[in-house]
C-alpha angles and dihedrals in degrees: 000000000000129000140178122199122203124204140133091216142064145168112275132161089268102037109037100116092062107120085225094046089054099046091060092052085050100046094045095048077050102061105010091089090058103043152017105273123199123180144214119210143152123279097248082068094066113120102030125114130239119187111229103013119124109211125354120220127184145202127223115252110188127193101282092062094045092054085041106037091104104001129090096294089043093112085057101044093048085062085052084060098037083066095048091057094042089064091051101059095033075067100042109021096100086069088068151078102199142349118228107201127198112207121010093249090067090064093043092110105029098049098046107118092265100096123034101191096054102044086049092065088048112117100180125202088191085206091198133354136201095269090062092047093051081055089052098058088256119147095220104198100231099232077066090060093040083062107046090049090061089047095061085041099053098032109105092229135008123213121186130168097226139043079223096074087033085058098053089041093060093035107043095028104026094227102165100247089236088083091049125090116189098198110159122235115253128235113230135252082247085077119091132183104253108194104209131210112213092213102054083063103111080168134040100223123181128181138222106188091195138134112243098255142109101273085051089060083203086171092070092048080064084047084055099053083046105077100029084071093059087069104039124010088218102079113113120185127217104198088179118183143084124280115261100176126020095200089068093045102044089057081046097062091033088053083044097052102040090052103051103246104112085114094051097051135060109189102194110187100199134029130167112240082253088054096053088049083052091050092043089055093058090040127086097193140036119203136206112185093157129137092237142334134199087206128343110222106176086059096055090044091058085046090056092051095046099268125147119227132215120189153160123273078222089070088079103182095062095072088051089043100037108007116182140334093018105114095289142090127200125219148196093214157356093254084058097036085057099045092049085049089060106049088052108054094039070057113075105172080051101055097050083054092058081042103061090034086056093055101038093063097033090069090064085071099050115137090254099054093045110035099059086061094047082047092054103034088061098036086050082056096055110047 
């Protein structure tokens, strides 16, 4: 069986904790066992090694995308890419079975309605749509939209890790739910239960695995430090991600700066996926303040590894993914966020609760419960 898979983006050294970097590890360790892989990427890329693929293509990325790629034109200038993808497998899909595509915009040229057969081999991870990015503060031109709705339409299969994102593709977009997959992302064999003492704690660390852009909302994890250090002078804060969009980070460490609590904050802009377990293990908490997620991966890693979780009722898809009593508390607001994370660390017997509840339904998302089904649902598909 041949496949090509189609991203802009990979696991390196500095990039490794990206959501869209780790789901194209996972999808590729997935498959790569069960048929011949080959993989479009673009050309910054070149030089780099990936273990199991058969042949590497790329695709050119001039000055313009690279300027664009995250910042304000970035919706047009993925369509511009979209194209140029677009010439490359017109020339190279009959040598496949099937074409795996990571983010809808990649398909945007090859699954719209012009060609049949290769549409037909599309399985599409869709990644983020425009009602997320509505939620995200984000202005979506609507031919992007357009697009992206003929693109769910046209794909052969959809797969997505949460009813939350299922539910706005056959909502907003009125995909039948008989295209759509929910299979969950895994958490890797990197992650370890780390079983955590309340009292050999010198410092009260807690953690934000987010990259630095408008849907992460990274200044209100500061907010949130904030006034936890109203009530002890022991909090740190990891704000751990790249940066997507230097607009929103240059108001961060401005923010940072202007308000004293340089000492009290580390922004790490890249961490191995064995960096981040090794941050988890000296944390007690694990925060989402962002304006919406189609999964959250980094929360149900820290699960996984015993940490407790503390988020934003904004963040919509975690009560349909996790619900209640499972290691994480939901919140209105910072001021409250703050205050709960208090109480319970001042708790004990509360905390190892959270504990416990955190790991007991982390598991569920270890790398050998979830990655059979992936491995089904897309070898089903391609079949």
């Amino acid at each position: 069986m041949r496949i090509l898979l189609i991203t802009s983006k990979w696991p390196t050294i500095d990039q490794e904790i990206d959501g869209g970097c780790m789901t194209g590890l996972n999808v590729l360790d997935t498959i790569v066992g069960y048929s011949r892989v080959d993989i479009l990427l673009p050309e910054g890329y070149k030089g780099i090694n990936i273990t199991g693929i058969n042949k590497t293509y790329f695709y050119p990325v001039d000055k313009d995308i690279i300027e664009n790629y995250n910042e304000k034109n970035k919706f047009m200038c993925r369509i511009k890419i979209a194209e140029i993808i677009s010439s490359i497998v017109l020339s190279i899909h009959p040598e496949y079975d099937k074409i795996v595509v990571l983010h809808a915009f990649h398909a945007f040229a090859i699954c719209n309605g012009d060609n049949f057969l290769i549409q037909n081999k599309v399985i599409l991870f869709p990644m983020l749509l425009t009602p997320s990015y509505i939620e995200s503060g984000e202005d979506v031109p609507a031919i992007y939209t357009k697009k992206e709705n003929i693109v769910l339409h046209n794909s052969r299969a959809i797969i997505t890790p949460s009813i939350f994102e299922r539910e706005q593709i056959r909502k907003y977009y009125n995909v039948p739910s008989s295209k759509i997959s929910v299979v969950p992302r895994f958490v890797g064999r990197e992650f370890k239960f780390v079983e955590r003492d309340l009292q050999q704690f010198f410092q009260l660390n807690i953690c934000y695995i987010a990259s630095i852009k408008k849907q992460k909302q990274n200044m209100k994890a500061v907010e949130l430090l904030q006034q936890l250090l109203k009530m002890r002078s022991d909090y740190f804060l990891y704000i751990v991600g790249p940066i997507h969009d230097h607009s929103e980070f240059h108001s961060l460490i401005n923010y940072i700066r202007d308000n004293g609590l340089s000492d009290r904050i580390s922004l790490v802009r890249h961490m191995t996926q064995s960096e981040v377990n090794k941050l988890f293990s000296i944390c007690l908490a694990n925060i989402s303040v962002a304006r919406c997620e189609t999964f959250g991966r980094s929360i149900i890693e820290g699960l996984y590894c015993g940490l407790p979780a503390f988020v934003l009722n904004d963040t919509k898809c975690f009560r349909t993914l996790i619900g209640e009593n499972h290691g994480v508390l939901y919140f209105d607001s910072v001021y409250d966020m703050a205050i709960q994370i208090h109480k319970v660390f001042k708790t004990p017997v509360l905390y190892n609760q959270m504990q416990k509840e955190a790991r007991d339904f982390g598991v569920l998302f270890d790398e050998q419960n979830v990655k059979p089904i992936l491995k089904d649902t897309l070898l089903c598909n391609i079949k």
